[in-house]
C-alpha atoms as a printed R data frame, in Angstrom:
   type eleno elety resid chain resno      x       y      z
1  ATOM     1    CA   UNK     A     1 27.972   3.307 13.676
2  ATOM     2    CA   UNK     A     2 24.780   2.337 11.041
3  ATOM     3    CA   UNK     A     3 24.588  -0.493 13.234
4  ATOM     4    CA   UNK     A     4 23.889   1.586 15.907
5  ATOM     5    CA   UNK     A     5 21.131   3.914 14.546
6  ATOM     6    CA   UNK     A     6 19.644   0.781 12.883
7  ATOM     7    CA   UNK     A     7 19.235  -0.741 16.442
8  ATOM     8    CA   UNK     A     8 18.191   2.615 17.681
9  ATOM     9    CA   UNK     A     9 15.336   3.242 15.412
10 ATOM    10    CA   UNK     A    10 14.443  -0.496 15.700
11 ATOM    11    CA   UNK     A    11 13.974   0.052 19.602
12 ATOM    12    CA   UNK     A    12 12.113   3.418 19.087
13 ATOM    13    CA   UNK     A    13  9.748   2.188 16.763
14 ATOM    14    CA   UNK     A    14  8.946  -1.358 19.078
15 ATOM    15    CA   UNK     A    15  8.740   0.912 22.317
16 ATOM    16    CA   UNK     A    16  5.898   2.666 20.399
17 ATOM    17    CA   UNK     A    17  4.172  -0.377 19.281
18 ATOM    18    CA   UNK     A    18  1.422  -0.517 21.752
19 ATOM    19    CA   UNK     A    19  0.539   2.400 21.460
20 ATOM    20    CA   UNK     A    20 -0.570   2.281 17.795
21 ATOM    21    CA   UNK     A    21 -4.230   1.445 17.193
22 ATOM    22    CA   UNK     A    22 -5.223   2.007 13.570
23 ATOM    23    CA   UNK     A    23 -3.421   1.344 10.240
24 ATOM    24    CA   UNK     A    24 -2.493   4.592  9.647
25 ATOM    25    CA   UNK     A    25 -0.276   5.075 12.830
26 ATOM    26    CA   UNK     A    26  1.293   2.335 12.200
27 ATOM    27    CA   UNK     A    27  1.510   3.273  8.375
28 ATOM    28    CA   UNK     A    28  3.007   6.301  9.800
29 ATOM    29    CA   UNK     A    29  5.528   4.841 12.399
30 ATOM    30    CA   UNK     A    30  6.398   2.389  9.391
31 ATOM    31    CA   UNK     A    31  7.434   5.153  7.405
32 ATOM    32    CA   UNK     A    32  9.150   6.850  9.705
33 ATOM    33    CA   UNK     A    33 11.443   3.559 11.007
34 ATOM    34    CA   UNK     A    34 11.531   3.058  6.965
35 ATOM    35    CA   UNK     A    35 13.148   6.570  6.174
36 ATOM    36    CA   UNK     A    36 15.721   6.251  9.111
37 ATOM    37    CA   UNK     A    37 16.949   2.430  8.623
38 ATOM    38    CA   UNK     A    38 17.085   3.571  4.845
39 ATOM    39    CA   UNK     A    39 19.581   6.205  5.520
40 ATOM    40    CA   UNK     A    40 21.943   4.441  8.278
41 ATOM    41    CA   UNK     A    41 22.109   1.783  5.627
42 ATOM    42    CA   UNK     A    42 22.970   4.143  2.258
43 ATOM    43    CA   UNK     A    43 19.280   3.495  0.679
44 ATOM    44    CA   UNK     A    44 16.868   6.537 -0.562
45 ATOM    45    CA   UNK     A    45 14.892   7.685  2.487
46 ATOM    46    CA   UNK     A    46 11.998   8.025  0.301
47 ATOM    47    CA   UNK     A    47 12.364   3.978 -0.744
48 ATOM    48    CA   UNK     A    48 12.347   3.367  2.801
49 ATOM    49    CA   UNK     A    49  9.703   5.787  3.772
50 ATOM    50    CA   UNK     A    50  7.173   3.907  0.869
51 ATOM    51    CA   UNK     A    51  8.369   0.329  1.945
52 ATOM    52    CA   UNK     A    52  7.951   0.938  5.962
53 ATOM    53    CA   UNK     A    53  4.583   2.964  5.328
54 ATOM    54    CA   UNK     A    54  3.059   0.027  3.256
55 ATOM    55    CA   UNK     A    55  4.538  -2.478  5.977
56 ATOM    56    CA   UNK     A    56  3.196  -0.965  8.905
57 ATOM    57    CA   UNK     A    57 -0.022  -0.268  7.359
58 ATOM    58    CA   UNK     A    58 -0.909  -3.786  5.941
59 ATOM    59    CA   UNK     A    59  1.028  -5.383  8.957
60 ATOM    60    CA   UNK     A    60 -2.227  -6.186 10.827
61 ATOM    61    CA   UNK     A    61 -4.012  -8.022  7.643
62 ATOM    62    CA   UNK     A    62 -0.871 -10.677  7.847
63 ATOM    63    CA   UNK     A    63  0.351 -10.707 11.488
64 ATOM    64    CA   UNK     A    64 -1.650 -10.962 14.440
65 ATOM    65    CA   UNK     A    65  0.450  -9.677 16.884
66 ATOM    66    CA   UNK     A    66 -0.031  -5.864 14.775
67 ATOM    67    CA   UNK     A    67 -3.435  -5.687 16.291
């Protein structure tokens, strides 16, 4: 079953992708897919939250395919 809502909040977050201009939607959608993964896996939501957030907001300085 975590397998499941991991792969579910994985596909939420990607189908929003393109819609995410500036770093802090995607800060935003990378806390939110941070506070769900974190508690279908047994983590703190709020670890996961602060991970995804920072991830989603710096994501654009690293990747190219964030912008």
């Amino acid at each position: 079953m975590q397998s499941f809502r991991i792969l579910l909040a994985v596909a939420a977050i990607a189908s929003l992708s393109a819609c995410l201009d500036n770093d802090l939607e995607r800060g935003l959608a990378g806390a939110a897919a941070g506070a769900v993964v974190a508690e279908a896996t047994g983590v703190d939501p709020l670890t996961g939250a602060i991970a995804g957030g920072a991830a989603g907001a710096l994501c654009d300085e690293v990747i190219a395919a964030c912008r």
